[in-house]
N, C-alpha and C positions, 0 to 999 in steps of 0.2 A: 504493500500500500504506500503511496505516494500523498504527499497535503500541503509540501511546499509553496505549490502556488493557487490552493483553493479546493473547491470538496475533492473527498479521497476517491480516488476510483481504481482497480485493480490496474497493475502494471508489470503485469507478467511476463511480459511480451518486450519489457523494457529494453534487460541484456541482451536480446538476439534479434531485436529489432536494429536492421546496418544502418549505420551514421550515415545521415544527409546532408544537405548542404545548410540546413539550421543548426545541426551541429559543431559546423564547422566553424560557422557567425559565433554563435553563445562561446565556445571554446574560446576563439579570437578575442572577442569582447571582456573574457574573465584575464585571460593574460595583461590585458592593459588596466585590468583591477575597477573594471565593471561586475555590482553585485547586486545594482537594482536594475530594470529594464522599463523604461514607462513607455505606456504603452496604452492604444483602443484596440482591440480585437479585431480581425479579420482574415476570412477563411485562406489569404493567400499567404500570410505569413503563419501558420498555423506550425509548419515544421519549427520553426524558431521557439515556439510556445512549447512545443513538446519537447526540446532539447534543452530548456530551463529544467525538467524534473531529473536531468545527468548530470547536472553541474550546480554549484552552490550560488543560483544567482535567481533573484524574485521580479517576478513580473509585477510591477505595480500598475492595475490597470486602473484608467482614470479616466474621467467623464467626457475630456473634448480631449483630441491632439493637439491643438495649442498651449493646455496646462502644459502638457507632459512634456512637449519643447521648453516648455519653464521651466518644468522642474528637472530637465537635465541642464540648463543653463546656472538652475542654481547650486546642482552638485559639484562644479569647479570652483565657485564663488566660494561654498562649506565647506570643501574640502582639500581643494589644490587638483583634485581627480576629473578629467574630464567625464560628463555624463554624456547617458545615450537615449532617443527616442526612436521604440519604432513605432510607424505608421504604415497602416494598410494604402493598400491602392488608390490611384485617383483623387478622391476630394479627401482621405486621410493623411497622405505627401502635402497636398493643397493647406491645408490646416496646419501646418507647421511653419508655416511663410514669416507669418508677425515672429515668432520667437526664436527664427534664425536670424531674420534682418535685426532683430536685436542685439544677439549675441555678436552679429557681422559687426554692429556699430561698437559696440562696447570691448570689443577685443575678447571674447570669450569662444574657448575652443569647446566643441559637444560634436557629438557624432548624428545624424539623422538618418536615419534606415527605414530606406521604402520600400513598397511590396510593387509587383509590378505585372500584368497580364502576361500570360504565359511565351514564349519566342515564340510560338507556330498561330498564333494569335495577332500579336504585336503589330500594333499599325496597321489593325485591322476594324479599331471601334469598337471590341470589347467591352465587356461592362465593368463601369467604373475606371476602365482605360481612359487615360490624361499622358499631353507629354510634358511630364513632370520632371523632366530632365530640365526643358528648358524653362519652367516656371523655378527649379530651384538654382539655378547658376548664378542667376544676377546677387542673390543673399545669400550665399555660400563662396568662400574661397575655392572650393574643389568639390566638382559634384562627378562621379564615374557610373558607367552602369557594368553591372560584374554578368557577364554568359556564361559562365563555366563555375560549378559547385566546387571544386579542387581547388581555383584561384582567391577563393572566398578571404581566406587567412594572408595572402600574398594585398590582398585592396584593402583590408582593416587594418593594415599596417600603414597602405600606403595613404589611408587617408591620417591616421595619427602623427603621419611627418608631416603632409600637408597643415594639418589643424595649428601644429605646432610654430610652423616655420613663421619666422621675422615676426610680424603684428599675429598674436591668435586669431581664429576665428573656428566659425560651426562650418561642419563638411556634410557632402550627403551624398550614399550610396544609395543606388537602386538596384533591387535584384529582381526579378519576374520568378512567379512562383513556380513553375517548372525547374528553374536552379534552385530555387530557395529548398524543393523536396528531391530532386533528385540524390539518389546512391553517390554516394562518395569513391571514386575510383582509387585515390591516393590517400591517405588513410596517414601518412607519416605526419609526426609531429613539428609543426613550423619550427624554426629556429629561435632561440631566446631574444627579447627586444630587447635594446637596447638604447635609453636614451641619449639624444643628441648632447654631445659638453655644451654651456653656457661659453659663449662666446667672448673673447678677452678682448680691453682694450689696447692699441697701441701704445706702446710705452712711451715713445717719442711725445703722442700727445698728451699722454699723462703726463710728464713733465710738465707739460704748459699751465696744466691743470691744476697742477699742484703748487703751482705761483701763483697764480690767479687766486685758488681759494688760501693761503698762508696768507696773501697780502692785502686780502680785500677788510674793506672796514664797515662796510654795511652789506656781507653777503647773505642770501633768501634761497631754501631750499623748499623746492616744489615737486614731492612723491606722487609721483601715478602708479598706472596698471605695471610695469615693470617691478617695482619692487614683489610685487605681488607674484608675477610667475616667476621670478628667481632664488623668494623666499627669501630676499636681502633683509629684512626687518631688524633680526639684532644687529647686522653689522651696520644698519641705517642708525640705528640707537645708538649704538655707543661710538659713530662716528659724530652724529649730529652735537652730541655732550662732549666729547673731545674739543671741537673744533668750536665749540659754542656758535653755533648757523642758526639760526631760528625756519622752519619747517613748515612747512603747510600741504596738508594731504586732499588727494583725491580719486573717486572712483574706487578701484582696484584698491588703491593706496591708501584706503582709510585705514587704518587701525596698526598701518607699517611704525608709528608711535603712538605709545597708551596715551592718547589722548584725555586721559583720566588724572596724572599726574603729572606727565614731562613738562619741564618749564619751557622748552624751545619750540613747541606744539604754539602756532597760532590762528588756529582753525582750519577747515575745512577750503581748499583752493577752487574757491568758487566767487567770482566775484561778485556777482550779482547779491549773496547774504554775506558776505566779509569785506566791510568797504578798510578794514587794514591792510587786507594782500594788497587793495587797490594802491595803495597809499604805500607800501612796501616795496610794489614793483616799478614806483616812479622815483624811490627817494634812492632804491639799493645801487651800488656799484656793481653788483655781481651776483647773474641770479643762476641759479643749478636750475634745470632742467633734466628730474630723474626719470627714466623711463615714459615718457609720455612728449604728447608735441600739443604748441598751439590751439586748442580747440576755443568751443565757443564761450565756454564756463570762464576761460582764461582769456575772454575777448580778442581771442586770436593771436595773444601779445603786443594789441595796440597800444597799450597804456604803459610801455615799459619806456624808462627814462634815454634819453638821448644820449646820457655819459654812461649807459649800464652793459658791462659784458654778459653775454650769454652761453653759458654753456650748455649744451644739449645732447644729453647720452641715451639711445634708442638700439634695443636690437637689430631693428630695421633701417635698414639703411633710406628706405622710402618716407618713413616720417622724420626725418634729420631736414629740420627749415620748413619741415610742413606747415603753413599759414603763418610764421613769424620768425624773427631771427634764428641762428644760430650761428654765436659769432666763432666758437668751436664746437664742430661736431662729431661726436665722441660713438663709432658705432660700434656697443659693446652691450652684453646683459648689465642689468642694475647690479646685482652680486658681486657679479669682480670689479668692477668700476668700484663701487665701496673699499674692497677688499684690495686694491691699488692704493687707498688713502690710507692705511692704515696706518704708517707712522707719522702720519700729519698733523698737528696740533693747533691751538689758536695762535694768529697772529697779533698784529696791534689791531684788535679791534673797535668799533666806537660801543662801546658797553653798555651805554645810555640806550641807543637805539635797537640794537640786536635784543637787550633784554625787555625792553619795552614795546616789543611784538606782541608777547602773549598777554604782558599788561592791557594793552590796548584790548586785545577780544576779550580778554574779562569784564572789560569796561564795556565795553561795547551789550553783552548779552547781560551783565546788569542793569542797562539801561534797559532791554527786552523785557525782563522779569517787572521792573519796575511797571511799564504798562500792562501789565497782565493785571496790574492791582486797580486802573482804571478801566472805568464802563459805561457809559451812554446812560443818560437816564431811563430807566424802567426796566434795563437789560439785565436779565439777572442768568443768561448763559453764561459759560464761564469765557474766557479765552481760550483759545485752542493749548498754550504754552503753558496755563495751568494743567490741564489734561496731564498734556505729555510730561512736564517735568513730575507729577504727582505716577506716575506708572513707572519712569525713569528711577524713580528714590526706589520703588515700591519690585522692581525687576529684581532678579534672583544674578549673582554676579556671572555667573554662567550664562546667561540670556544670550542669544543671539537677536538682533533687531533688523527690522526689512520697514521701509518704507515706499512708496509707491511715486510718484509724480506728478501731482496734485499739489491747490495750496496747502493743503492740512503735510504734506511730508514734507515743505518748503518750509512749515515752521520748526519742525520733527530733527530735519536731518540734520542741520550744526548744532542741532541741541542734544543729540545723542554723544554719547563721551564712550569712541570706539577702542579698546583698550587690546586688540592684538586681531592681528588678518582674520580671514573666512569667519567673524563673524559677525557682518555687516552688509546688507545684501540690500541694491536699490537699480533700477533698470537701466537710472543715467541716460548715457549720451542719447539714445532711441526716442526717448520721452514716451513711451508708451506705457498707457495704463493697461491692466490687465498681466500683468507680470508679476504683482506684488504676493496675492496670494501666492496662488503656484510654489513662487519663491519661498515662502513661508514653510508648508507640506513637504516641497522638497527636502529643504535644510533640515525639518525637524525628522522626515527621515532618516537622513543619514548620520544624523548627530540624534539620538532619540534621547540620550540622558540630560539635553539642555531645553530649555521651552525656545521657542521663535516667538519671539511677540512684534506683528506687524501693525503699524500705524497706518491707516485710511480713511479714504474720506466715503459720506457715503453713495457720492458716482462713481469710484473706482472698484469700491468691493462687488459690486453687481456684476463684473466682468466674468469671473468665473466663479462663483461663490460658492457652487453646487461642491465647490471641491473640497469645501469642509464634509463631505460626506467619504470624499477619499481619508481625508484625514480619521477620518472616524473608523474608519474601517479596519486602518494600520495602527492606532490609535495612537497616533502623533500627535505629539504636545504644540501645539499651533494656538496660539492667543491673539485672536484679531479686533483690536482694538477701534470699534466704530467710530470717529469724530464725524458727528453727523451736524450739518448747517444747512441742511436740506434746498443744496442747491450743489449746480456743478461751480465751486466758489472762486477757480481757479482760472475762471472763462467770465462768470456772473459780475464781479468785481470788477474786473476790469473793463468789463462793457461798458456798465453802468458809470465807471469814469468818463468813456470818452462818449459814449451815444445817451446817459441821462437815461437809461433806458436798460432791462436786463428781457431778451428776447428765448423764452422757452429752454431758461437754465433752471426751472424751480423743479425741486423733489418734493414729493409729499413724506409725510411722517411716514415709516414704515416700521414694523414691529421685528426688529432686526435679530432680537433673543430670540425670539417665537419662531422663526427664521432657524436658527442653528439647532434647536433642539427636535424639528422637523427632519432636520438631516446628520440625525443621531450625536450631537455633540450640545455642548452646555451653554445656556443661553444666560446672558444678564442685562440689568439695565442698571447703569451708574449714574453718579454725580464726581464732578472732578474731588466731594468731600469722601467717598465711596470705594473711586476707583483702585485706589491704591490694593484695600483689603479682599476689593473683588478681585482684583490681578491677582492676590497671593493663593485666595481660594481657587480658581481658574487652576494658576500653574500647580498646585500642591494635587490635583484633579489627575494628573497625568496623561487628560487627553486637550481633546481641542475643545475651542471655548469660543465666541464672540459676548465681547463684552462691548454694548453700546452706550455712549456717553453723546446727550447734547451738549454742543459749544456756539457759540455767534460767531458769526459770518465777521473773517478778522482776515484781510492780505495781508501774505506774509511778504517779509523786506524784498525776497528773492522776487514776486511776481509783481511788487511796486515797481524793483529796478530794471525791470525785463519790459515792461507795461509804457 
């Protein structure tokens, strides 16, 4: 009897049943330290499904294909691991579009595995036949379609060099189900994988670098996604303290310093809620540029001063000057670039300013806190910042947090205080809502002994919400925190700035506990005086929960400054 992946049913037949070509996929997929499989059901990938009860790895099936593109998106994010989704045929490939082009934008490597009408069929209009080759190319790095069940292990390899190489990103196989079940001819076991070395800087320009940051007297260090896939984080810590650099993280990069303690932490590299970077990147002499380029959070690198050097260190050689300076560009992993400064130390620094970084963002989000304590007359919702700071206090220090893209996560996310990688999960550069749960389920899959408590608003949670009944299912500890303003506040707001006018942005009250306990997990309804102790009952529950809190309709700085 077999129950790994749902009711038991005899499998007698198991051992002398000959490996197919799903076997081959599942095998492939375990070597790269794939142990969950998300997934919807469908009869052409069905050998895959049966090739999970030989191998130690769980199908988690889930209610839409585009969750479960999240939630392998968000298994690299929790873990360092890239995740994997299959999808059936046709409109199942089709549904994985939004949570590739996401992971496409945000540097995130995941694998996508389609099913595909049979070769003696193909391009012939079969049912559920799409040509989902060329619908996944444009939001995938490397999309292949594999004909032969033997070569199966030969393209899951080649797509994890693909995923890997220079910027991350998501890849996508398609197999037609005639390979996907045909008899295995070759039968030998692939060769061990091995990954790529992290790629080293030229020393000549380390030299340079290494004068540049000894001499600079107002130098600014700005972490992205690279620290994050080379795992540089301690060695980002105790260079950033050596060298006394003041830091500011983003994306990938949050949590590459415990932003809970370090003194040279001064927020989140995002300009639009941190008008300090603004004002750091035009006053510094010398700004590091760690693993990351340009984008639009960093306004491209318009803002940066006229006398200021730039240094910018990228695996990829194609994001070096991507949308702004780079007056040295350093193509190396984040890891050894660090690990090149090692015996570096502070120079003559100006001490006054370097340390009055993270002064300033202290200053700055006690001024936030301070308006949470004002209200509009009659208004007795809270502010969104009470919410979140009162669930913040009130999280378990294990917590992992997800927020979404919205204004209620534009108050959330420089207010979270991320205190080490994977565990801090938000969709970023994509902007799309609909990622956040997912992410939530995901993560707390793969980490089950930590709760996920995500921050939303209430248009975002509606995207796929049904998924707290996956969550229920696996009984993953997923705490989704409703700030509910009953409106889309993020779009309503701003309208009503510039048009005087808010055009078919209003939600009506909906009963959001009544909601979760519908779809087997535990409902509540708080007060920002409340939530605290409902979050601890929630998480102490050990499954999933939506805990709804009204708040008033409050823009956060991020969607003033964007507006």
């Amino acid at each position: 009897m077999h129950a790994a992946n749902g009711r038991q049913y005899s499998m007698n037949r198991g051992n002398t049943r000959p490996r197919e070509g799903g076997d081959a996929l599942i095998a492939a997929l375990a070597r790269h330290g794939i142990t969950s499989l998300f997934s919807v059901s469908g009869g052409p990938i069905n050998s895959a499904y049966y090739a999970t009860t030989r191998h130690d790895m769980r199908i988690v099936h889930v209610r839409h294909e585009a969750a479960g593109g999240f939630m392998a998106d968000s298994v690299y994010r929790s873990t360092g691991v890239p995740g994997a989704v299959l999808a059936t045929l046709g409109p199942g490939v089709a549904n994985t579009v939004t949570p590739a082009a996401c992971a496409m934008s945000a540097g995130v490597p995941m694998l996508i595995i389609g099913g595909q009408a049979g070769t003696r069929v193909l391009h012939r209009g079969a049912g559920m036949e799409m040509d989902t080759m060329s619908i996944m190319r444009p939001v995938t790095k490397w999309a292949a379609q594999v004909l032969h069940a033997d070569r199966i292990p030969e393209f899951v390899d080649e797509a994890y060099r693909r995923m890997m190489a220079g910027t991350p990103g998501p890849v996508y196989l398609e197999i037609p189900t005639d390979v996907l079940s045909s008899q295995l001819d070759d039968d030998t076991p692939p060769s061990p994988w091995t990954d790529p070395a992290p790629a080293a800087p030229d020393e000549r320009v380390m030299t340079q670098v290494r004068g540049l940051i000894e001499h600079a007297k107002r130098p600014v260090l700005i972490a992205g996604d690279g620290v994050f896939h080379s795992g540089a984080h301690e060695g980002l810590r105790e260079f950033v303290a050596r060298a006394e650099i003041p830091v500011a993280t983003l994306r990938l990069g949050r949590g590459a310093i415990d932003e809970r303690h370090d003194p040279w932490w001064f927020g989140p590299a995002y300009i639009p809620c941190n008008p300090v970077l603004s004002d750091s990147l035009e006053e510094a002499d010398l700004v590091v540029l760690l693993g990351h380029h340009w984008e639009f959070d960093l306004e491209f690198g318009s803002g940066l001063g006229a006398a200021t050097t730039v240094v910018q260190v990228h695996r990829d050689p194609a994001a070096l000057g991507r949308n702004g300076r780079a007056d040295v560009a350093v193509n190396a992993d984040s890891g050894p670039f660090i690990a090149a400064l090692a015996e570096l130390t502070a120079g003559d620094r100006d001490g006054e300013w370097t340390r009055g970084r993270a002064t300033a963002w202290q200053q700055e989000q006690a001024r936030l806190t301070t308006q949470t304590r004002q209200a509009p007359e009659g208004e007795e919702r809270p502010h969104p910042l009470a919410v979140i700071d009162a669930v913040i206090a009130a999280a378990p220090a294990d917590a992992r947090f997800i927020t979404s893209h919205g204004n209620v996560d534009f108050w959330a996310d420089p207010r979270i205080p991320v205190s080490a990688p994977q565990t801090y999960l938000r969709s970023g550069q994509s902007g799309a809502l609909g990622a956040e749960l997912p992410y939530a389920v995901g993560s707390a899959l793969e980490n089950p002994d930590s709760p996920s408590i995500l921050f939303v608003g209430d248009g975002a949670v509606g995207y796929h919400l049904v998924e707290i009944e996956t969550a229920a299912r696996f009984g993953a500890p997923v705490i989704v925190v409703v700030l509910d303003d009953n409106s889309w506040g993020a779009i309503a707001m701003p309208q009503r700035m510039s048009y005087d006018v808010e055009v078919a942005l209003e939600l009506p009250p909906r009963d959001w506990a009544a909601v979760a306990t519908g779809l087997g997990a535990r409902g509540y309804d708080a007060t920002v005086d409340t939530v605290g102790a409902i979050l601890q009952q929630a998480v102490a529950s050990g499954g999933p929960a939506i805990v709804h809190v009204p708040i008033r309709p409050t823009l956060s700085p991020y969607m003033a400054h964007i507006s």
